[in-house]
N, CA, C and O atoms as a GROMACS GRO file, in nm:
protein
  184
    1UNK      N    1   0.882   0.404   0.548
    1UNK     CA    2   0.760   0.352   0.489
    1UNK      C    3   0.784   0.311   0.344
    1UNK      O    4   0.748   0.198   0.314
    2UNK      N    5   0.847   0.400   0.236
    2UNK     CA    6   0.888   0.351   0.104
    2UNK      C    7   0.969   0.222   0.130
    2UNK      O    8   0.913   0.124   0.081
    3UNK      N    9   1.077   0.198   0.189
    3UNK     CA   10   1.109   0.079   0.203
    3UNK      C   11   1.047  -0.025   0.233
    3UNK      O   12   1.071  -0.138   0.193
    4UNK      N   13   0.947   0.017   0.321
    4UNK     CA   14   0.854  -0.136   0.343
    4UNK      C   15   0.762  -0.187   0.262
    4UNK      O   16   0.725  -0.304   0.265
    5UNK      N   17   0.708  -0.069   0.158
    5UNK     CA   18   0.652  -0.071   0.046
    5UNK      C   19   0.684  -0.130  -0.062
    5UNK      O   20   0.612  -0.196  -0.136
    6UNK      N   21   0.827  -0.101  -0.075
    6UNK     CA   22   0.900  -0.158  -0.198
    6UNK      C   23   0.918  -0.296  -0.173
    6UNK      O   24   0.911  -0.371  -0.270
    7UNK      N   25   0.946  -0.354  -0.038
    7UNK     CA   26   0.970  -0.498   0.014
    7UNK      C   27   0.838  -0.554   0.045
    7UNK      O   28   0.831  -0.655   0.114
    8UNK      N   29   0.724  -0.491  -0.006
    8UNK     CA   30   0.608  -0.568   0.028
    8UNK      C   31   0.569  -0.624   0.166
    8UNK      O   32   0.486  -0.713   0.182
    9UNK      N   33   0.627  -0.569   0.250
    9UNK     CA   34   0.588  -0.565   0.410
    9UNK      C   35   0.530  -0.460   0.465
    9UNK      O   36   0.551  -0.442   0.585
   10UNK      N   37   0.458  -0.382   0.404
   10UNK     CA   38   0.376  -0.243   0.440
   10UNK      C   39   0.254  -0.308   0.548
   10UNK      O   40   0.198  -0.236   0.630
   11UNK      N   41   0.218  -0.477   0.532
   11UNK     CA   42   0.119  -0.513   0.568
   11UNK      C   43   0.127  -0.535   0.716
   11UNK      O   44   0.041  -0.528   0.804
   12UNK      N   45   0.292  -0.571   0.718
   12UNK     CA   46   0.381  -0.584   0.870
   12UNK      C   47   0.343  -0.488   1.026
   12UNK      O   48   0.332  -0.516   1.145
   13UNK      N   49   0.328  -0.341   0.928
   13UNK     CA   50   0.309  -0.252   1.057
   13UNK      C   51   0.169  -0.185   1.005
   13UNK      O   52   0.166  -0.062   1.015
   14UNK      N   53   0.043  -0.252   0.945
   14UNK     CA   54  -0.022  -0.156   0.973
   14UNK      C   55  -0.152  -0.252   1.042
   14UNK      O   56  -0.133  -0.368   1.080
   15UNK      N   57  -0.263  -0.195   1.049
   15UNK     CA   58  -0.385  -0.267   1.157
   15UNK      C   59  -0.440  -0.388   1.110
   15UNK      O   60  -0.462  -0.392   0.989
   16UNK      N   61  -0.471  -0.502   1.189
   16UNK     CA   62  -0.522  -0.580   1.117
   16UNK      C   63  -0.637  -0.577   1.061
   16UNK      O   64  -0.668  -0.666   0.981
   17UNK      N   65  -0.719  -0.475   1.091
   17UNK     CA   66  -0.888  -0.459   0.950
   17UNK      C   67  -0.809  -0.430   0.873
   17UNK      O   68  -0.831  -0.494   0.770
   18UNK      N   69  -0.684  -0.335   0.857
   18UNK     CA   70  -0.634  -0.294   0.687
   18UNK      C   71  -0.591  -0.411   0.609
   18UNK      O   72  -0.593  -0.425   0.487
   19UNK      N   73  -0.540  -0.516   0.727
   19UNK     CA   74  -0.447  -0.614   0.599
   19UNK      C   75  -0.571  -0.693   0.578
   19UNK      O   76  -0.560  -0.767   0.481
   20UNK      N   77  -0.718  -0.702   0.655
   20UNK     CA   78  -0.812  -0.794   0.649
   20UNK      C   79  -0.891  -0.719   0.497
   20UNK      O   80  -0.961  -0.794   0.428
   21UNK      N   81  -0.875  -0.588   0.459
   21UNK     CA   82  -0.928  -0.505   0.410
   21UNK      C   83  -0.865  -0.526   0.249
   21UNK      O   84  -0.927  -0.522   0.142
   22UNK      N   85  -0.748  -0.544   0.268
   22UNK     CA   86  -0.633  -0.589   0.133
   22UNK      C   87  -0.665  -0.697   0.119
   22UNK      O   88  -0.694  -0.710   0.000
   23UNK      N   89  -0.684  -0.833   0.197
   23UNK     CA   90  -0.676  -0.915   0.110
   23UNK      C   91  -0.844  -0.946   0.092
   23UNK      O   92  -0.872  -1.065   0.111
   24UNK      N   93  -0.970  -0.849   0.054
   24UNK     CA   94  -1.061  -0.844   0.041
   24UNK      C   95  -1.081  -0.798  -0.096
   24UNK      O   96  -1.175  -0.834  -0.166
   25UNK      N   97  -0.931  -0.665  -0.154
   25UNK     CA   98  -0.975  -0.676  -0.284
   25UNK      C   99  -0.959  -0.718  -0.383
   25UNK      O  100  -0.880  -0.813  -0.390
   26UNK      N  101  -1.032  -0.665  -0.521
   26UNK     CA  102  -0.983  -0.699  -0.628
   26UNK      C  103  -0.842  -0.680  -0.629
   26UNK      O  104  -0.785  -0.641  -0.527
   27UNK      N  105  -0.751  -0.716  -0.785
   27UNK     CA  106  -0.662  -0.701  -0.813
   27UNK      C  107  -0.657  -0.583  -0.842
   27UNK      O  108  -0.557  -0.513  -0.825
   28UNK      N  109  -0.803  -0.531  -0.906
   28UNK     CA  110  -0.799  -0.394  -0.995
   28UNK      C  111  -0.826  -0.296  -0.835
   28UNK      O  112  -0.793  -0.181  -0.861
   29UNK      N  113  -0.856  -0.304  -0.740
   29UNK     CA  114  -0.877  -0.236  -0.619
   29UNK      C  115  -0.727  -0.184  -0.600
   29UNK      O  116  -0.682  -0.070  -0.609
   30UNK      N  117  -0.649  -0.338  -0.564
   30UNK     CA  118  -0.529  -0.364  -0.511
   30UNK      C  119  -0.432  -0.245  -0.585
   30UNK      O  120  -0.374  -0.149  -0.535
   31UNK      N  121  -0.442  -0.296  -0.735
   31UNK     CA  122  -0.339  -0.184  -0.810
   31UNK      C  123  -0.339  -0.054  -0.810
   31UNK      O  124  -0.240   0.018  -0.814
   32UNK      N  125  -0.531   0.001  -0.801
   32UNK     CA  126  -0.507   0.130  -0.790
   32UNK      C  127  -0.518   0.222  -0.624
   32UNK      O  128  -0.539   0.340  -0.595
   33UNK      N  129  -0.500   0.141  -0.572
   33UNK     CA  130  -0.470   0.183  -0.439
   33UNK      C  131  -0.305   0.184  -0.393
   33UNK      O  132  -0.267   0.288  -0.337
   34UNK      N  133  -0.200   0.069  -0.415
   34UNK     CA  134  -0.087   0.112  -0.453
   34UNK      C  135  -0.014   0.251  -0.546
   34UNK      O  136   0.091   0.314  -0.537
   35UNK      N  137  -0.119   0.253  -0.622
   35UNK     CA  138  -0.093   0.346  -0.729
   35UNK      C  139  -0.088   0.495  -0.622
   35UNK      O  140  -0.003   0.582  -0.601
   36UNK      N  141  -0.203   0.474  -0.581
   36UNK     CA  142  -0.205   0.597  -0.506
   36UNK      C  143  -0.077   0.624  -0.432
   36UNK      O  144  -0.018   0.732  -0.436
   37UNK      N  145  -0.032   0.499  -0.350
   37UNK     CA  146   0.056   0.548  -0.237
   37UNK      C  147   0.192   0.540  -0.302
   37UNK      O  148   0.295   0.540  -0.235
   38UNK      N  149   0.190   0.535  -0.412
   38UNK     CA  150   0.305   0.495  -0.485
   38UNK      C  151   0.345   0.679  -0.554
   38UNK      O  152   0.441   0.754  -0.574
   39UNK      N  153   0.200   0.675  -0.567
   39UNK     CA  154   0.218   0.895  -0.639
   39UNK      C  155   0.221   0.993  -0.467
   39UNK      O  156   0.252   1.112  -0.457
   40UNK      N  157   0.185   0.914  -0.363
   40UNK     CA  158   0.204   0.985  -0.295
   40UNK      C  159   0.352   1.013  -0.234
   40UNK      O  160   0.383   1.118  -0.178
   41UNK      N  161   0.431   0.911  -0.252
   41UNK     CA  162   0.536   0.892  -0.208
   41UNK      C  163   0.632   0.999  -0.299
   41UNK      O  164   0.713   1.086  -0.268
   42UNK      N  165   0.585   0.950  -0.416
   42UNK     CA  166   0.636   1.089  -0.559
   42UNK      C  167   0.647   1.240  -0.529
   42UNK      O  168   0.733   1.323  -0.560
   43UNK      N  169   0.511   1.252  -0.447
   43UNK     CA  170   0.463   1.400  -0.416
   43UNK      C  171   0.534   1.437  -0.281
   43UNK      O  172   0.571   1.552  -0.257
   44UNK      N  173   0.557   1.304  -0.172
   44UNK     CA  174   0.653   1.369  -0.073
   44UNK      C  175   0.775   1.413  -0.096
   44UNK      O  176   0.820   1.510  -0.034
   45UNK      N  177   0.858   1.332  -0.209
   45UNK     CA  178   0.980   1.358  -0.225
   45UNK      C  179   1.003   1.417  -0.296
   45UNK      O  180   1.101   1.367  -0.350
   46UNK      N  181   0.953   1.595  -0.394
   46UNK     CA  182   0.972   1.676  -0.485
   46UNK      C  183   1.014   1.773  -0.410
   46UNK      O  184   1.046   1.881  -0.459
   0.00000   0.00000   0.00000
């Protein structure tokens, strides 16, 4: 999943309401929702 994240294909394997759901938000939505999965990824790998 970090890999597909980092290559910006996360959108590849997940449902289409989610990718219909992404490209619905803001930028400021967009960033802090990455953000999230970006600290979650942090928190799996400690």
């Amino acid at each position: 999943m970090k890999d597909l994240y980092e290559k910006d294909k996360l959108d590849e394997v997940t449902d289409p309401f989610y990718t219909k759901m992404v490209k619905d938000m803001t930028s400021g939505q967009r960033f802090q929702m990455e953000a999230c999965v970006a600290l979650a990824m942090l928190w799996e790998g400690r």
